[in-house]
PQR file with spaces between the fields and no chain letter, atoms N, CA, C, O and H, PARSE charges and radii, in Angstrom:
ATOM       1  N    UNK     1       2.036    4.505   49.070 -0.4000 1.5000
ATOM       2  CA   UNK     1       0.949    4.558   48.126 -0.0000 2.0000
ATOM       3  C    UNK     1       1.059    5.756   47.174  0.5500 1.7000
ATOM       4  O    UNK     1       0.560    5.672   46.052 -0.5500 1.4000
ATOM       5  N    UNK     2       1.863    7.170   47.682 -0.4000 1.5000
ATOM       6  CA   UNK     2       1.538    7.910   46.735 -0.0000 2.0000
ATOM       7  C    UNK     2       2.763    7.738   45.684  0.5500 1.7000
ATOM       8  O    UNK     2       2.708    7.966   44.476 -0.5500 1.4000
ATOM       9  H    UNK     2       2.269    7.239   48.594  0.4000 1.0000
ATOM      10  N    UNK     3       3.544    7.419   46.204 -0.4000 1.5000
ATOM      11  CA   UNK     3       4.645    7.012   45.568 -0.0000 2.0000
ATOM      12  C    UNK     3       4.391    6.464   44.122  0.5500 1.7000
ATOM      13  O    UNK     3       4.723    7.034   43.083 -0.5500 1.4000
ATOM      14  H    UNK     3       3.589    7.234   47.185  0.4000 1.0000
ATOM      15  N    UNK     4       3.665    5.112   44.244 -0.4000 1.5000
ATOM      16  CA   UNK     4       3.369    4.375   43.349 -0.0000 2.0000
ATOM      17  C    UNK     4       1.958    5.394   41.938  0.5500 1.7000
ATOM      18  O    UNK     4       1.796    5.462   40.719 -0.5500 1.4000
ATOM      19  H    UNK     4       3.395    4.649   45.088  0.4000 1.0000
ATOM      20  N    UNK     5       1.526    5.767   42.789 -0.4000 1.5000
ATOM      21  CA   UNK     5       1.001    6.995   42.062 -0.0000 2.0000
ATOM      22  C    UNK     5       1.169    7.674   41.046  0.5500 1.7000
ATOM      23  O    UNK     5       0.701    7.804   39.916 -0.5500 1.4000
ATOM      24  H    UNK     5       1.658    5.712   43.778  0.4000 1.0000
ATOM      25  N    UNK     6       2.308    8.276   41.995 -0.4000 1.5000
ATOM      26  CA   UNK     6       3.547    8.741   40.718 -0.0000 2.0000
ATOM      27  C    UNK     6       4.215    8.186   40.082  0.5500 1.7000
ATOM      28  O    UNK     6       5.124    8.864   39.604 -0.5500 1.4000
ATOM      29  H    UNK     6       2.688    8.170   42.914  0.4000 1.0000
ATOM      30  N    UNK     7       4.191    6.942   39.765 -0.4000 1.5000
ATOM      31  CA   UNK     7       5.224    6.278   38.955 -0.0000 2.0000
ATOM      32  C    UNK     7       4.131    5.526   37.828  0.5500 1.7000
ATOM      33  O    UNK     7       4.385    5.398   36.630 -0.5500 1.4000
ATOM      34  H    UNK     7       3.453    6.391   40.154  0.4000 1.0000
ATOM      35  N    UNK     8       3.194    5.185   38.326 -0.4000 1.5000
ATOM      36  CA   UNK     8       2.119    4.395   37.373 -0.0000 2.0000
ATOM      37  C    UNK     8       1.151    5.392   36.751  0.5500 1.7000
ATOM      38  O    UNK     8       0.896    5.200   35.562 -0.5500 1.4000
ATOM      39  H    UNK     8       2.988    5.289   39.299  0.4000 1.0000
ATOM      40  N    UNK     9       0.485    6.572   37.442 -0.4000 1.5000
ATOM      41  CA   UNK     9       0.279    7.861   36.405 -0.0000 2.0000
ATOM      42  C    UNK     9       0.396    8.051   35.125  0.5500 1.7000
ATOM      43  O    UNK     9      -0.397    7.976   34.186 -0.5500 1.4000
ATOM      44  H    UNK     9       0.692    6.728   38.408  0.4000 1.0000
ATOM      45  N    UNK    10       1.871    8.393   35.256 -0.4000 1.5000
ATOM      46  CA   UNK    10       2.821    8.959   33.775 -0.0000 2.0000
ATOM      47  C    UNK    10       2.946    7.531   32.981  0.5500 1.7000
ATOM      48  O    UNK    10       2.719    7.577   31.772 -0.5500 1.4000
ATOM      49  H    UNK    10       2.515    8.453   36.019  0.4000 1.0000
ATOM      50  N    UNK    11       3.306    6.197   33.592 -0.4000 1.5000
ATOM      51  CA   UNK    11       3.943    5.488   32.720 -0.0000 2.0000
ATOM      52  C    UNK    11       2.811    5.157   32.273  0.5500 1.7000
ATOM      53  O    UNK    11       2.945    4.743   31.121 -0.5500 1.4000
ATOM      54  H    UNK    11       3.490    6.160   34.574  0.4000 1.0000
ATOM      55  N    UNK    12       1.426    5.127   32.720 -0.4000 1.5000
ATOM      56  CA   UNK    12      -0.252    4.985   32.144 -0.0000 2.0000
ATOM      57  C    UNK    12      -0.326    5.536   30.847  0.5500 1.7000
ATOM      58  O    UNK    12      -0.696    5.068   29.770 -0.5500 1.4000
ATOM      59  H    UNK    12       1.317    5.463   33.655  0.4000 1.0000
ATOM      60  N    UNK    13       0.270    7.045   31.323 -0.4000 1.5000
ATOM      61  CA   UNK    13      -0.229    7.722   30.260 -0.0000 2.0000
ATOM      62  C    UNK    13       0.675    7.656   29.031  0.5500 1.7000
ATOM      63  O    UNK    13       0.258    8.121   27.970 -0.5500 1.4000
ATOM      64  H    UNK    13       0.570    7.425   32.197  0.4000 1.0000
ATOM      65  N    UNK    14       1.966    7.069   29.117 -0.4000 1.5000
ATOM      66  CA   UNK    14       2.856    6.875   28.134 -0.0000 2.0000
ATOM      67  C    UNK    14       2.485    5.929   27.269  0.5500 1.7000
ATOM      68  O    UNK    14       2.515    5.941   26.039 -0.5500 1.4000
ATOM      69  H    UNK    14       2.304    6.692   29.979  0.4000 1.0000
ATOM      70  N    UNK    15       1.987    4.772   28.326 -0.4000 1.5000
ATOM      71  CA   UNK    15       1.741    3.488   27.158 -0.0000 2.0000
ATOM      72  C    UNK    15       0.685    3.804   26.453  0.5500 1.7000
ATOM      73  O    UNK    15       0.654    3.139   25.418 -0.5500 1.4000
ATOM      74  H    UNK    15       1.963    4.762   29.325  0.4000 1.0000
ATOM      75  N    UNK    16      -0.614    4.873   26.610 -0.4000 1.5000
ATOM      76  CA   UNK    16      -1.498    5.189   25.924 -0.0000 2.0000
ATOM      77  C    UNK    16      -0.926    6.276   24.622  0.5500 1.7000
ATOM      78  O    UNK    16      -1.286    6.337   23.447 -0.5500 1.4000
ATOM      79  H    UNK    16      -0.590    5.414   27.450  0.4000 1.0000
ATOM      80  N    UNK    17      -0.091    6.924   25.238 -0.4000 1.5000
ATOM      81  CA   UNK    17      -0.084    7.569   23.871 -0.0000 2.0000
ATOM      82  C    UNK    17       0.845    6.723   22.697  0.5500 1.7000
ATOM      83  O    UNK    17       0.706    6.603   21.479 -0.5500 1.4000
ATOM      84  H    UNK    17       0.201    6.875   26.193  0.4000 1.0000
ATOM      85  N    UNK    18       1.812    6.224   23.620 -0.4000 1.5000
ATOM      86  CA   UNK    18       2.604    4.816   22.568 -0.0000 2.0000
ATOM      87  C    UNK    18       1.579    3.986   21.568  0.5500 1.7000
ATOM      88  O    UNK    18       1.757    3.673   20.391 -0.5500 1.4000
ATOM      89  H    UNK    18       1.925    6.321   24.608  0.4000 1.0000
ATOM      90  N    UNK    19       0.507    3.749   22.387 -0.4000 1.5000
ATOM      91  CA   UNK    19      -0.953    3.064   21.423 -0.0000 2.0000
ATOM      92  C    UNK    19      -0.871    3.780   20.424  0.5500 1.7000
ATOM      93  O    UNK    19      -0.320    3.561   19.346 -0.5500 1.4000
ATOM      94  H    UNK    19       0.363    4.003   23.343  0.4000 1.0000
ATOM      95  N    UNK    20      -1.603    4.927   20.900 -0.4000 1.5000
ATOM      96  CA   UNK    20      -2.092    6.047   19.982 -0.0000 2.0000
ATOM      97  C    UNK    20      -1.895    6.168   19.197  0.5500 1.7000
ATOM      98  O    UNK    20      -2.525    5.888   18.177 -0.5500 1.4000
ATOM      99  H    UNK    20      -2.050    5.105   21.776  0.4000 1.0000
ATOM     100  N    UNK    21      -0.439    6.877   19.408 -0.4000 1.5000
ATOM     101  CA   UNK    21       0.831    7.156   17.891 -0.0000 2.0000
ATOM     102  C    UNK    21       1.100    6.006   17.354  0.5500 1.7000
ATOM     103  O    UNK    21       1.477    6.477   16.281 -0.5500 1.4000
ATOM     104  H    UNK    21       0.072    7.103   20.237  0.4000 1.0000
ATOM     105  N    UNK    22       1.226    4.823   17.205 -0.4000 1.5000
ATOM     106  CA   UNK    22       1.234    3.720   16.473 -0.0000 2.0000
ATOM     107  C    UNK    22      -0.092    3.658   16.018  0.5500 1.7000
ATOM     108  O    UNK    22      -0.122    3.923   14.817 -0.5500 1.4000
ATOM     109  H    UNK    22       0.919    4.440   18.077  0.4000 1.0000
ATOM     110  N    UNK    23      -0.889    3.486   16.352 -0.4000 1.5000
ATOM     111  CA   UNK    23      -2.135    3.412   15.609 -0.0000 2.0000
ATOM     112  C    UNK    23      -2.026    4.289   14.463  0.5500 1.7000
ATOM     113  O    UNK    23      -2.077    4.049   13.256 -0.5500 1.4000
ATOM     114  H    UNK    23      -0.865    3.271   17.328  0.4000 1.0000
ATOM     115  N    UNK    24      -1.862    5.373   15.123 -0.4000 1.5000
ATOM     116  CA   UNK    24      -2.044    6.667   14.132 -0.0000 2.0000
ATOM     117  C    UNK    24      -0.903    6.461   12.641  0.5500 1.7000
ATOM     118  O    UNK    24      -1.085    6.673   11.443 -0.5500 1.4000
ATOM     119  H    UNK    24      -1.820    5.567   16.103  0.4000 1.0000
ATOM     120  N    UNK    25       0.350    5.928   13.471 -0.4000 1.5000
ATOM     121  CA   UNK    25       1.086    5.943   12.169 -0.0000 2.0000
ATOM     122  C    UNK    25       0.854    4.425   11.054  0.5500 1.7000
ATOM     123  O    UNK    25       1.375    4.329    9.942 -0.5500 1.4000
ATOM     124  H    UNK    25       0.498    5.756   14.445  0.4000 1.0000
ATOM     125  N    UNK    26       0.069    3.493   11.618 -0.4000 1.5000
ATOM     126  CA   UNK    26       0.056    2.479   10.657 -0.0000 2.0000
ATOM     127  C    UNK    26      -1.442    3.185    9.767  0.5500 1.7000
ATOM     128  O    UNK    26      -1.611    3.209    8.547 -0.5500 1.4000
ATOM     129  H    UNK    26      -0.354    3.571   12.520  0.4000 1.0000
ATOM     130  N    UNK    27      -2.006    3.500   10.418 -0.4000 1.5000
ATOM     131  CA   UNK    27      -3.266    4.287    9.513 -0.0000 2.0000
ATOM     132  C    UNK    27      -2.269    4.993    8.315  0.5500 1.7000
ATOM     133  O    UNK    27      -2.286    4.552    7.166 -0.5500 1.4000
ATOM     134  H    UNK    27      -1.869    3.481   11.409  0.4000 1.0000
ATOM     135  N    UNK    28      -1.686    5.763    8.586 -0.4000 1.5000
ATOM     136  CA   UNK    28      -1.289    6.702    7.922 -0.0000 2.0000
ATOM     137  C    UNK    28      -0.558    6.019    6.297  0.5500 1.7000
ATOM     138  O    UNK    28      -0.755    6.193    5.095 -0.5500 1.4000
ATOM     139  H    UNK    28      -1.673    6.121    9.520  0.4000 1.0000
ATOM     140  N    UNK    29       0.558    4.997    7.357 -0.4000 1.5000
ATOM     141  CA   UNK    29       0.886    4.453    5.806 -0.0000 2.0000
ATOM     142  C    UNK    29      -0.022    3.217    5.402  0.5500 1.7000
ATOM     143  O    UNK    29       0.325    2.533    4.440 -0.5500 1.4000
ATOM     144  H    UNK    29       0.718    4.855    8.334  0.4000 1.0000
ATOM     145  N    UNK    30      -0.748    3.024    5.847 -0.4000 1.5000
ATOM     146  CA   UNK    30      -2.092    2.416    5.468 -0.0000 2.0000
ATOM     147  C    UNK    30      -2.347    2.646    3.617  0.5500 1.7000
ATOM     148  O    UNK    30      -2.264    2.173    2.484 -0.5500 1.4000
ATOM     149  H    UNK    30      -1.029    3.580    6.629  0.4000 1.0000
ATOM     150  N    UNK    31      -2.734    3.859    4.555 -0.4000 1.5000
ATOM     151  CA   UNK    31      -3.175    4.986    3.138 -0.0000 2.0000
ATOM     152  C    UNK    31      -1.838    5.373    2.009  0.5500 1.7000
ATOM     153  O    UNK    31      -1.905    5.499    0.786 -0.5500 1.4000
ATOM     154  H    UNK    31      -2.801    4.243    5.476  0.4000 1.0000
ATOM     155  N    UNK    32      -0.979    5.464    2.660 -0.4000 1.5000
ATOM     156  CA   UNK    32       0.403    6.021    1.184 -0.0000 2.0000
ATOM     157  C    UNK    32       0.824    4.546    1.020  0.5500 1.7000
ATOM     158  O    UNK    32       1.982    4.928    0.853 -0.5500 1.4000
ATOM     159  H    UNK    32      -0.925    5.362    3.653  0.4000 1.0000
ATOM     160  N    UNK    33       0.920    3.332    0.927 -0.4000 1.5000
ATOM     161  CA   UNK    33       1.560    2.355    0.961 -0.0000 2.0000
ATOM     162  C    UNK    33       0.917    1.556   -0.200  0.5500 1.7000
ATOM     163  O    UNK    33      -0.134    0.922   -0.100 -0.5500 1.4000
ATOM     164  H    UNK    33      -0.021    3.022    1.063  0.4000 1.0000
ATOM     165  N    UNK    34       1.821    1.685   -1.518 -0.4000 1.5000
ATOM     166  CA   UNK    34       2.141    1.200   -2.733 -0.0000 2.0000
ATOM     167  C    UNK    34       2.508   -0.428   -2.717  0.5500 1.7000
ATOM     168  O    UNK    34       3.713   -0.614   -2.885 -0.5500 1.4000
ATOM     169  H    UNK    34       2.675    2.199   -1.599  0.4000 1.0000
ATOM     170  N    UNK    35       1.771   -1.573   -2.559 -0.4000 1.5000
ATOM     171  CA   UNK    35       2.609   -2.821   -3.097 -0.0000 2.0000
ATOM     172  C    UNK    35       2.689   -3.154   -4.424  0.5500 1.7000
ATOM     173  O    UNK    35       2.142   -2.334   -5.162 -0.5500 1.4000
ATOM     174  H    UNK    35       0.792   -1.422   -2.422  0.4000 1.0000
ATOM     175  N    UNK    36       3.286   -4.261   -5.055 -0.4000 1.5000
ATOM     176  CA   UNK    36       3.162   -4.527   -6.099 -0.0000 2.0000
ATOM     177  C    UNK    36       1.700   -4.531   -6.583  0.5500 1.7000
ATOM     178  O    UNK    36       1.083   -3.928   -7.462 -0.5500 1.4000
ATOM     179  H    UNK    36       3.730   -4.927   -4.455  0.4000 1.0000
ATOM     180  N    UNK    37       1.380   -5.503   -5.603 -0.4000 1.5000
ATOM     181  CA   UNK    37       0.107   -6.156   -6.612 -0.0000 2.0000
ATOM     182  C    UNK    37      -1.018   -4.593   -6.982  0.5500 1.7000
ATOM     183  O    UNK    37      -1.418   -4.236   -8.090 -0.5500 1.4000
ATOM     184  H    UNK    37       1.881   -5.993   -4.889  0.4000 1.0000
ATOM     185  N    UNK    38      -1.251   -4.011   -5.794 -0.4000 1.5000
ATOM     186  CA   UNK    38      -2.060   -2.827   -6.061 -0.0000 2.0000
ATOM     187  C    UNK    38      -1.589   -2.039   -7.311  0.5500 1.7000
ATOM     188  O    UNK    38      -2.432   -1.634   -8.112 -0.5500 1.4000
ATOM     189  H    UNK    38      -0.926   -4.301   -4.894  0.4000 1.0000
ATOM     190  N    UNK    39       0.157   -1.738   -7.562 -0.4000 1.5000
ATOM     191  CA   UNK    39       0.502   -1.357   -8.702 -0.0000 2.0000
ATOM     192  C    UNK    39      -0.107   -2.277   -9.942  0.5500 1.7000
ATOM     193  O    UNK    39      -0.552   -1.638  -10.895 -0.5500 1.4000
ATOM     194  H    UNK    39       0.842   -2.067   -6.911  0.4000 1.0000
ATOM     195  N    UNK    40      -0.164   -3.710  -10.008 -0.4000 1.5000
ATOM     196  CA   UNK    40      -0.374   -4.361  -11.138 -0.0000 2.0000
ATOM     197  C    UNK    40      -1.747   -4.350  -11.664  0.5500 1.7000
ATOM     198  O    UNK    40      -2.236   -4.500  -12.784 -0.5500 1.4000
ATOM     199  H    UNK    40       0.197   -4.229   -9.234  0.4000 1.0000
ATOM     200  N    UNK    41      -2.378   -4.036  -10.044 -0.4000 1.5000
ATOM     201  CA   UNK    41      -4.412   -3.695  -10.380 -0.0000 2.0000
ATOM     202  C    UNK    41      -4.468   -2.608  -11.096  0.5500 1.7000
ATOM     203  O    UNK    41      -5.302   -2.624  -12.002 -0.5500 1.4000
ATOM     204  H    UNK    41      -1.980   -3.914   -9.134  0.4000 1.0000
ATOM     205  N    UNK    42      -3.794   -1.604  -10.960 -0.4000 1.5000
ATOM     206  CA   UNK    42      -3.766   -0.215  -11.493 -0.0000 2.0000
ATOM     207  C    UNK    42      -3.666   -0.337  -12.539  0.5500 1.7000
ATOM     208  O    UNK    42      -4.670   -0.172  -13.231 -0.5500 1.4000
ATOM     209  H    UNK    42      -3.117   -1.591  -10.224  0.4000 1.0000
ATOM     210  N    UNK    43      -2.127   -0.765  -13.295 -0.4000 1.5000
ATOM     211  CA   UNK    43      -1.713   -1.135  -14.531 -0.0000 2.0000
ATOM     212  C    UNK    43      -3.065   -2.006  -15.419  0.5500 1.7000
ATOM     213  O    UNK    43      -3.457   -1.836  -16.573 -0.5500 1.4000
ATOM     214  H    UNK    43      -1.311   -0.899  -12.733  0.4000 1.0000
ATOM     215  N    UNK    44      -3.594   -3.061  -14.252 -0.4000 1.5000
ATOM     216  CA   UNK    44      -4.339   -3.911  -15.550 -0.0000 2.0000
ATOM     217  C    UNK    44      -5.922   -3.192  -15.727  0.5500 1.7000
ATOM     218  O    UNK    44      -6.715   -3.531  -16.605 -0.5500 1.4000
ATOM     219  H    UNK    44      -3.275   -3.199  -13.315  0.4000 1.0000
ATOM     220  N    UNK    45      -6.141   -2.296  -14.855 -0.4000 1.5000
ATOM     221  CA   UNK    45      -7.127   -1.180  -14.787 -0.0000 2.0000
ATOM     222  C    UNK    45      -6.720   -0.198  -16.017  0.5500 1.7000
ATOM     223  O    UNK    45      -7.389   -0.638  -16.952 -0.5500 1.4000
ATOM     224  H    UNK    45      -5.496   -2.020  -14.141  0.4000 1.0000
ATOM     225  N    UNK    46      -6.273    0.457  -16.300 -0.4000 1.5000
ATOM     226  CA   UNK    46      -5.653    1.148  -17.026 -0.0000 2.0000
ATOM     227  C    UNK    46      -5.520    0.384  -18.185  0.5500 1.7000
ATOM     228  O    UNK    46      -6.364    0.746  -19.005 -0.5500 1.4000
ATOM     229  H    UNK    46      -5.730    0.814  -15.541  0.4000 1.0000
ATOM     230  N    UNK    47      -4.799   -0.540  -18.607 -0.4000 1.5000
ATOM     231  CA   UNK    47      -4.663   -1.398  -20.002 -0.0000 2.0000
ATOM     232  C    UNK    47      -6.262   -1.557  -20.325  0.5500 1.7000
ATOM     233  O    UNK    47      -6.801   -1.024  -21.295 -0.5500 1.4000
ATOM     234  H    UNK    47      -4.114   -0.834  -17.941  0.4000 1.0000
ATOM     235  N    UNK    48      -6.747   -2.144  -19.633 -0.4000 1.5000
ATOM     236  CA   UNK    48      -8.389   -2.338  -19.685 -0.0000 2.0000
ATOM     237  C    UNK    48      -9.222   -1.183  -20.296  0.5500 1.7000
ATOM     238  O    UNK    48      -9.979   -1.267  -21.263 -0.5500 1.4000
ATOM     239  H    UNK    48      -6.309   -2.577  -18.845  0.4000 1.0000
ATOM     240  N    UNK    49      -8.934   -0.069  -19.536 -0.4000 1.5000
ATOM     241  CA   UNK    49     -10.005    1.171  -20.188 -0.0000 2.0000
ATOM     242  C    UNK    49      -9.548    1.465  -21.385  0.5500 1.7000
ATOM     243  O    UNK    49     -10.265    1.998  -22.232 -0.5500 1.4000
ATOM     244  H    UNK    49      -8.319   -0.001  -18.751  0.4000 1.0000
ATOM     245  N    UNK    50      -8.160    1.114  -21.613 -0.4000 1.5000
ATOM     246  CA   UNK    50      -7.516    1.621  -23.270 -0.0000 2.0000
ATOM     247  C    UNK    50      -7.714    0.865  -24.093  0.5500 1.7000
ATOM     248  O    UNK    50      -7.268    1.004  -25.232 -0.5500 1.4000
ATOM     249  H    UNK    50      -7.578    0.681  -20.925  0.4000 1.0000
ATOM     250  N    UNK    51      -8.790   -0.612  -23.526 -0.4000 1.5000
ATOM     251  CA   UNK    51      -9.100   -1.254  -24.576 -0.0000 2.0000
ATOM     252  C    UNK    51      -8.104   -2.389  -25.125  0.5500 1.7000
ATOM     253  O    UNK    51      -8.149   -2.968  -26.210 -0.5500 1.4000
ATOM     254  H    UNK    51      -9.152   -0.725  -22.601  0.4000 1.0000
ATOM     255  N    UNK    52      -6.982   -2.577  -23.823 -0.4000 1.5000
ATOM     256  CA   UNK    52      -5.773   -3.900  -24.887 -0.0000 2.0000
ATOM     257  C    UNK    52      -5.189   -4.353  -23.304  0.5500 1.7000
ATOM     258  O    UNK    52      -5.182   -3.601  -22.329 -0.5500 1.4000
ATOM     259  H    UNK    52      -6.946   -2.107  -22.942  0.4000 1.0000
ATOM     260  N    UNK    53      -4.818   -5.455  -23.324 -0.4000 1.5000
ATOM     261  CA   UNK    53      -3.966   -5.670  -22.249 -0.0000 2.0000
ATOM     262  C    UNK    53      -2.293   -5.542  -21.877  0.5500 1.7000
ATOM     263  O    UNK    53      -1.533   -5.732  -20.927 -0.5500 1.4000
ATOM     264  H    UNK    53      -4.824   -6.066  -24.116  0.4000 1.0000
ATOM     265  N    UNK    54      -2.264   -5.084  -23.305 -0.4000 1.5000
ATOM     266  CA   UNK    54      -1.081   -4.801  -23.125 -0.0000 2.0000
ATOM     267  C    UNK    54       0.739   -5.404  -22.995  0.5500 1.7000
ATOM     268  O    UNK    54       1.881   -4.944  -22.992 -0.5500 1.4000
ATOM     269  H    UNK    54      -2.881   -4.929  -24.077  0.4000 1.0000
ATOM     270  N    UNK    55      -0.121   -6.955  -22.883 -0.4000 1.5000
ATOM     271  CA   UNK    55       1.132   -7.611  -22.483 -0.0000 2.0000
ATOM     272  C    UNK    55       0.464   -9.077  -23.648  0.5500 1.7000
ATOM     273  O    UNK    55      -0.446   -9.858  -23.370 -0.5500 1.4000
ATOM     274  H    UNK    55      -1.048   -7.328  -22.885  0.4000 1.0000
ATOM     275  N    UNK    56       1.397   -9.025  -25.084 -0.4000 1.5000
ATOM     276  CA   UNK    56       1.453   -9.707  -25.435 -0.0000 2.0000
ATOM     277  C    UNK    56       0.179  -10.022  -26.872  0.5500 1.7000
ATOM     278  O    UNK    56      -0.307  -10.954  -27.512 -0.5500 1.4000
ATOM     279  H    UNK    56       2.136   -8.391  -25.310  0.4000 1.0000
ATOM     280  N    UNK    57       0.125   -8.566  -26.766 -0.4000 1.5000
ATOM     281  CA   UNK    57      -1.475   -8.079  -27.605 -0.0000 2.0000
ATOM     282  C    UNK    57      -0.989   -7.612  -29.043  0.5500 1.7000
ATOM     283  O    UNK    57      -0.559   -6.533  -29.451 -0.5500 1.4000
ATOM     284  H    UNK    57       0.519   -7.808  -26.246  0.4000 1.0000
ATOM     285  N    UNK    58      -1.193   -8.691  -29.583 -0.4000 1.5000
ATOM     286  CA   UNK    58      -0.776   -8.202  -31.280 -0.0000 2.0000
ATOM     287  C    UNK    58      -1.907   -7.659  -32.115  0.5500 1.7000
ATOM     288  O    UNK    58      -2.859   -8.429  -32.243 -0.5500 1.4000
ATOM     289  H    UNK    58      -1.543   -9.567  -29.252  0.4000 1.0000
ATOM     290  N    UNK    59      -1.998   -6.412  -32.745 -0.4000 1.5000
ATOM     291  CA   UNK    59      -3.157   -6.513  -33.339 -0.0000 2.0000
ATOM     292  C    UNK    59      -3.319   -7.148  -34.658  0.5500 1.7000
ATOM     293  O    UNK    59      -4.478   -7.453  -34.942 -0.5500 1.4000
ATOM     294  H    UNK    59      -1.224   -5.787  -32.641  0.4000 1.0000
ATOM     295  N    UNK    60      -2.376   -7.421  -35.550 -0.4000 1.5000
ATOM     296  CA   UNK    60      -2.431   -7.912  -36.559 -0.0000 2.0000
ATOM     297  C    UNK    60      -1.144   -7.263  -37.661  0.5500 1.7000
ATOM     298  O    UNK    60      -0.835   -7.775  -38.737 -0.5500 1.4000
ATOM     299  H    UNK    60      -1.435   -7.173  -35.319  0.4000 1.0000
ATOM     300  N    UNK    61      -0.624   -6.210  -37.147 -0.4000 1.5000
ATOM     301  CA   UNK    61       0.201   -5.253  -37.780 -0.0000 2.0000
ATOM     302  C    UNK    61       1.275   -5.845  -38.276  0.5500 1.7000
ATOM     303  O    UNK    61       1.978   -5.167  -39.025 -0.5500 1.4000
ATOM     304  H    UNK    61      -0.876   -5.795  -36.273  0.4000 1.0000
ATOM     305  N    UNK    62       1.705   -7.382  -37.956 -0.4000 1.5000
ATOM     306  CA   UNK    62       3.105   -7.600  -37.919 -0.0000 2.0000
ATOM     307  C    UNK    62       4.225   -7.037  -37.181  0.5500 1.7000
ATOM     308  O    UNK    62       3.953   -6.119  -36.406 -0.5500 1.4000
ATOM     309  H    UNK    62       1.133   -7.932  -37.347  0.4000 1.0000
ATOM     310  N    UNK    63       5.859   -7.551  -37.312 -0.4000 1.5000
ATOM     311  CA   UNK    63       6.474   -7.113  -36.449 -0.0000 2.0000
ATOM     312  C    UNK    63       6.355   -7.029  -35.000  0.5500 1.7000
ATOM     313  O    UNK    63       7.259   -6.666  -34.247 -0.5500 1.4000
ATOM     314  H    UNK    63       6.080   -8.296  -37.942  0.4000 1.0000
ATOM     315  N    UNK    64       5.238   -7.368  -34.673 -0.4000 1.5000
ATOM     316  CA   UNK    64       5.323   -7.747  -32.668 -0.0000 2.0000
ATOM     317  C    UNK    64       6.443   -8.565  -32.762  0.5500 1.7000
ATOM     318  O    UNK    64       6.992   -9.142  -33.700 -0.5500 1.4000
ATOM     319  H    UNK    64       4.504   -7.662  -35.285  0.4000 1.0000
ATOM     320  N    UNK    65       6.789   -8.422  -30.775 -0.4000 1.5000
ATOM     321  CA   UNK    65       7.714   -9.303  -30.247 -0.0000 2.0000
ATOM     322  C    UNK    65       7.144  -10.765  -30.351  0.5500 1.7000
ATOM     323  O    UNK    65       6.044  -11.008  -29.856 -0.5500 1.4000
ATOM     324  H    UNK    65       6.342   -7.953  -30.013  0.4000 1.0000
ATOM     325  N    UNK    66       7.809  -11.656  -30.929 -0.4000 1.5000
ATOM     326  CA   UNK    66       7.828  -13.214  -30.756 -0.0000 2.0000
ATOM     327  C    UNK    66       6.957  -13.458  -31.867  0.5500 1.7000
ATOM     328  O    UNK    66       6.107  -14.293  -31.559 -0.5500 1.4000
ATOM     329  H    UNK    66       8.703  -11.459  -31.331  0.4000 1.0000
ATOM     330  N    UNK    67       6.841  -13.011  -33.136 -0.4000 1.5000
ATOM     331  CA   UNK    67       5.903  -12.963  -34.298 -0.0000 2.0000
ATOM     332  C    UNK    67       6.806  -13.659  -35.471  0.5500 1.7000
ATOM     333  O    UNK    67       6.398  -14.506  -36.265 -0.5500 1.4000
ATOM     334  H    UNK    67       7.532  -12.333  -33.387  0.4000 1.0000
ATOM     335  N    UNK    68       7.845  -13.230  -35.416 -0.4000 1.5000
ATOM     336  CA   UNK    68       8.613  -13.899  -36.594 -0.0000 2.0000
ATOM     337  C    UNK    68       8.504  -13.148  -37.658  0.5500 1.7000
ATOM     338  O    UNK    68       8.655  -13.726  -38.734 -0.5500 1.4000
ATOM     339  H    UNK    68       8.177  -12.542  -34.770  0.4000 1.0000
ATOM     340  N    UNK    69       8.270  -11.941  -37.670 -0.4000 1.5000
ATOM     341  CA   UNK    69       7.923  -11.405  -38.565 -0.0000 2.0000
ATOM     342  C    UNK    69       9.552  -10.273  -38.247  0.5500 1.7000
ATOM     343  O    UNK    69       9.810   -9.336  -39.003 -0.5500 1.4000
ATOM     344  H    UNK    69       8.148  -11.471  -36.796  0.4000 1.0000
């Protein structure tokens, strides 16, 4: 019995901190972890407050891409 004691103890306490630290590290890049799409919210956040979208927005000037001008 004490045997087993000692062997299930430590390996108790291993698999808890194995939890732990995984928990801890998906939190972590939780928070720093860049995908596209969050980049493209940003981008269309940003085009937005400047007032243009940016992609494909002629104002009238001539010479845009695909204008023929």
């Amino acid at each position: 019995m004490p045997v087993l004691l000692i062997i299930l103890i430590p390996l108790g306490a291993l698999v808890i901190y194995a939890v732990v630290f995984d928990l801890r590290r998906r939190r972590r890049t939780a928070l720093t972890s860049h995908d596209i799409s969050s980049a493209a919210r940003l981008a269309r956040a940003n085009a937005d407050a400047r007032g243009g979208s940016g992609l494909g927005h002629n104002d009238g000037g001539g010479g845009g891409v695909g204008t023929g001008l």
